[in-house]
C-alpha positions in Angstrom: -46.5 -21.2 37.4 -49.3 -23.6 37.0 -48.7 -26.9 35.5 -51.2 -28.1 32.4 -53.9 -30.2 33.4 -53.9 -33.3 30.6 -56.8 -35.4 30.8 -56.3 -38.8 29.6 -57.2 -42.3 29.7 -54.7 -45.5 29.6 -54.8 -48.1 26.9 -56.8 -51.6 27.2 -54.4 -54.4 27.1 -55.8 -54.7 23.4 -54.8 -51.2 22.5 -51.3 -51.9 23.8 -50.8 -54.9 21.8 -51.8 -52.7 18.5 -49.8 -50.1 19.5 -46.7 -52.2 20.2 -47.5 -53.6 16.6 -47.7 -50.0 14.9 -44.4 -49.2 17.1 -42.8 -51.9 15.2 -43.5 -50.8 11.9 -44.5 -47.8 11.2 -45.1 -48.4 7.6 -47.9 -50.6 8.6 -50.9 -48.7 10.1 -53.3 -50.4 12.0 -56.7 -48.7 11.7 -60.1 -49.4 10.6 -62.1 -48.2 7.4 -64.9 -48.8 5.3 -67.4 -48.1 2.2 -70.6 -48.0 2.1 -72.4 -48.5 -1.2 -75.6 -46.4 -1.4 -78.1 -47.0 -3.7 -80.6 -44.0 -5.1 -80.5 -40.8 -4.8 -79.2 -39.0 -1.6 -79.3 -35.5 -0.3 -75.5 -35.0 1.0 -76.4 -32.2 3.6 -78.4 -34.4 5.6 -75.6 -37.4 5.3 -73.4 -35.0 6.7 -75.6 -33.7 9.4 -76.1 -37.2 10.4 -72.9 -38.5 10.9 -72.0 -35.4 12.1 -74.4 -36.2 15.1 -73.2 -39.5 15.5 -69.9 -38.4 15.8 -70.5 -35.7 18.2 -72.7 -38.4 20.2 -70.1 -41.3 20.5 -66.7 -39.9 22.4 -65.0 -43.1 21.0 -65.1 -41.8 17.3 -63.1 -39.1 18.5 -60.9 -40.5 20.3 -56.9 -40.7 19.9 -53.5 -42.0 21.1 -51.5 -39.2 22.1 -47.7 -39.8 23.3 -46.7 -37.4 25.6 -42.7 -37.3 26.3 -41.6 -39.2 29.9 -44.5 -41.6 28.6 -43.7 -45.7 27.9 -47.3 -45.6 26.4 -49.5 -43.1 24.8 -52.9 -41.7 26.4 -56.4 -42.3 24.9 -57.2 -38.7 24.7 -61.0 -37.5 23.6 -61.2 -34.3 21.2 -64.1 -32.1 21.0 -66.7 -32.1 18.5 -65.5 -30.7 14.9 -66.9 -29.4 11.8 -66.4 -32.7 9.6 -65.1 -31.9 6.3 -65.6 -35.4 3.8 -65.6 -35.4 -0.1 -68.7 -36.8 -2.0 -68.1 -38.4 -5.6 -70.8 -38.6 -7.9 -69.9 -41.6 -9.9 -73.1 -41.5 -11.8 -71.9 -38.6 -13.5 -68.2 -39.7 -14.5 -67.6 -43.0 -12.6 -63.6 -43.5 -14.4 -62.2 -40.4 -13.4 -64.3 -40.3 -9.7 -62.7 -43.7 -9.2 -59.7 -42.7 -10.3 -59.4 -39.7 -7.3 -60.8 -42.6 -4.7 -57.6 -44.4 -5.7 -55.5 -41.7 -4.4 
């Protein structure tokens, strides 16, 4: 029987110190968001396409931790591009109750 090939990569020094911090409470995520704020009129297809096409292009925006059992630390593990699935609000149209949904 042939064993699983996992291909992997092991944490920076930094990305052990987050994840001992996340380790230690897990009600506390560590991760990193934004918004962006954009002005005018904009043609959602073609936002989509593009950072579609960044995402596809940089390995690091799809990159994970995995933990694998036997493991003291997780594996930085790179998935293959995806279709990107991402809500757009129009908050021209009914700002309150669009905000409203961003709050949840």
């Amino acid at each position: 029987m042939s064993e699983a090939m996992i291909e992997g990569f092991r944490l920076s020094p930094q990305q052990q110190h987050v994840w001992s911090l996340q380790s230690a409470d897990a009600n506390t995520p560590y991760r990193a968001q934004g918004t962006i704020l954009i002005e005018g009129p904009i043609d959602p297809t073609r936002l989509l396409a593009a950072l579609t096409d960044v995402i596809e292009r940089y390995e690091i925006l799809r990159t994970t931790f995995q933990y694998l059992q036997g493991m003291a630390l997780p594996l930085q593990m790179v998935a293959e591009p995806s279709a990107l699935a991402m809500p757009f609000y129009d908050l021209a149209k009914d700002g309150a109750s669009a905000a409203g949904e961003l709050q949840n």
